[in-house]
N, C-alpha and C positions, 0 to 999 in steps of 0.2 A: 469327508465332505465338510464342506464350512456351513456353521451356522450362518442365521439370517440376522442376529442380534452383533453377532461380528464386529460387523460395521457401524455400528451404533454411537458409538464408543469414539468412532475418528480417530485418526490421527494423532501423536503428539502437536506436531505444526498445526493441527484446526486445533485443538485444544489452545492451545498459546494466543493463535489468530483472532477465536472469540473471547477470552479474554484481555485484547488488546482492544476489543472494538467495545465492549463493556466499560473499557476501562475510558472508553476515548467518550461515550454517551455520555458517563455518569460526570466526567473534566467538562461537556459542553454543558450539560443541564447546571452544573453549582456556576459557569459561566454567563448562562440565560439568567441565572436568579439572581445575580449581582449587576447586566447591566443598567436598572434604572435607580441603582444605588450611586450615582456620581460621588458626591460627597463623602459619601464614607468608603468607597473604591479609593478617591485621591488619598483621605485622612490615613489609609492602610497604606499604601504605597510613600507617604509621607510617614509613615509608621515604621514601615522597614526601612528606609533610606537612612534612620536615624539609626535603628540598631548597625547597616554596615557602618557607616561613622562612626559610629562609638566603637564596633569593632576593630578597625584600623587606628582611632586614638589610641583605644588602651594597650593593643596588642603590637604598638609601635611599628607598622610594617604594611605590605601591600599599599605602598601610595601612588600605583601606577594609575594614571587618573585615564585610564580605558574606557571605564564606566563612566565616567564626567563627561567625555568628548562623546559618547554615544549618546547618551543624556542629549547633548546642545543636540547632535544631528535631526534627532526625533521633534525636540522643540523646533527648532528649523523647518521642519519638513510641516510640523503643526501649522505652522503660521502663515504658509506658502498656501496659493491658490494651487487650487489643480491643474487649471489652464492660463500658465504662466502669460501674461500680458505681452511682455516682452518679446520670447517664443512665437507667438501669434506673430508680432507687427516683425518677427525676423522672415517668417514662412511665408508673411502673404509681401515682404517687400522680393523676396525671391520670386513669389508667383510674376507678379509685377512684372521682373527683370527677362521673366519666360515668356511672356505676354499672354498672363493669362487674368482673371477676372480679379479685381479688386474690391468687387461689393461685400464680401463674407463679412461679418458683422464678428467683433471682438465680443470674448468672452466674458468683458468686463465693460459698465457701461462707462463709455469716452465723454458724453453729453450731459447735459439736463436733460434732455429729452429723449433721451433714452431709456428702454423700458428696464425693468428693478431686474435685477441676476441677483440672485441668492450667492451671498457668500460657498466657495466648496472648497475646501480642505483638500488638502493633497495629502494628509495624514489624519483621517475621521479622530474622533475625542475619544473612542473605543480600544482603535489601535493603538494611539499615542499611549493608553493606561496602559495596555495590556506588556506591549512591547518595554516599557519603564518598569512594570512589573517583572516581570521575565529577566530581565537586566539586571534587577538588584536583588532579585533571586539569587541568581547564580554567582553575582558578584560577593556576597556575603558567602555563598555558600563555598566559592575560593580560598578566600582569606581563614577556613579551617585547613588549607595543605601551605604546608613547606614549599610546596614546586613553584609558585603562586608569588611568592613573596622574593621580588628582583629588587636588591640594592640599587637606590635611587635614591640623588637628593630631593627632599620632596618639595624644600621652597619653590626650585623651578620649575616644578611641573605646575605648580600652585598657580605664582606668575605666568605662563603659559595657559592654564586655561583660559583665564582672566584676560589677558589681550587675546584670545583664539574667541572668546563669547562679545566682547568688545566691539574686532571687528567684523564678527558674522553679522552681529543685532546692529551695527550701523549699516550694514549694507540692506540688511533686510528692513530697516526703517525707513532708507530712502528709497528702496523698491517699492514699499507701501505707500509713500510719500506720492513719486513721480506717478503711479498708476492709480492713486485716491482709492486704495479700498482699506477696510480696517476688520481682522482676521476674528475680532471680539464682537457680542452681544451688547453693546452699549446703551443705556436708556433703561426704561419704565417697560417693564413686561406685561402685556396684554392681556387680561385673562375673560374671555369669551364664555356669557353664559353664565357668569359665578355676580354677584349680585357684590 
């Protein structure tokens, strides 16, 4: 006959299982307690970006610049509206062309008189840490294997990000240009209630 305490016990797999989910609670809570740390989340992440550099200085090797060009995409994605301007005025000149309504109101205001749209990111200031975080995690935590480290002259990769960041930030400046939005908190910040 089988006991009743048997089961008790589980599984190996529920054993592992609730310990992954223990494991995933206690990764969101140290997550929750850090995000209205902006500042010192960036300062930390500016903290390890220095240790992989200094790793790849001193350790003469890994200059595949992976992490640099992942780096710009993220910034990139930072800067971008959610509801690309342009996207819009291509979708409703299609509507147009179908014959269909052309009153929809762009995501971004075209007038003066038009009413305030909050800036929205197409990459929230959360994601952008986290995912930059996670990045030069892993990327420092490469450049301890041999497998990792691919002969490469590394001037040109250098010069290549450099005109790759060039001309992404010109085009995303005249993007921001021809559609008048600016991706930044600019000004005197309002503090409501505080004397």
């Amino acid at each position: 006959m089988m006991s009743s305490d048997s089961g008790a016990d589980g599984s190996p797999v529920q054993n592992i299982s609730a310990q992954y989910s223990k494991l995933q609670r206690q990764y969101q809570q140290v997550l929750d307690r850090w995000t209205p740390h902006m500042l010192y989340r960036w300062l930390g992440t500016a903290g390890l970006m220095c240790v992989f550099l200094l790793r790849v200085v001193f350790a003469q090797g890994w200059y595949i610049d992976a992490h640099a060009i992942y780096l710009l995409n993220l910034l990139l994605a930072f800067l971008q509206p959610k509801f690309d301007p342009s996207l819009q005025e291509d979708l409703m000149a299609d509507e147009i062309e179908e014959g269909g309504d052309a009153t929809e109101a762009s995501p971004l205001p075209s007038q003066r008189d038009d009413e305030f749209r909050p800036f929205v990111r197409r990459l929230p200031e959360w994601q952008f840490w986290l995912s930059a975080t996670r990045a030069t995690l892993v990327a420092t935590v490469c450049t301890t294997s041999e497998i990792f480290d691919v002969p490469v002259y590394w001037p040109i990769l250098v010069i290549y990000f450099f005109v790759l960041f060039a001309l992404t930030m010109r085009r995303q400046i005249q993007h921001m240009i021809k559609y008048k939005y600016v991706p930044f908190d600019i000004g005197r910040k309002t503090r409501y209630g505080s004397k």
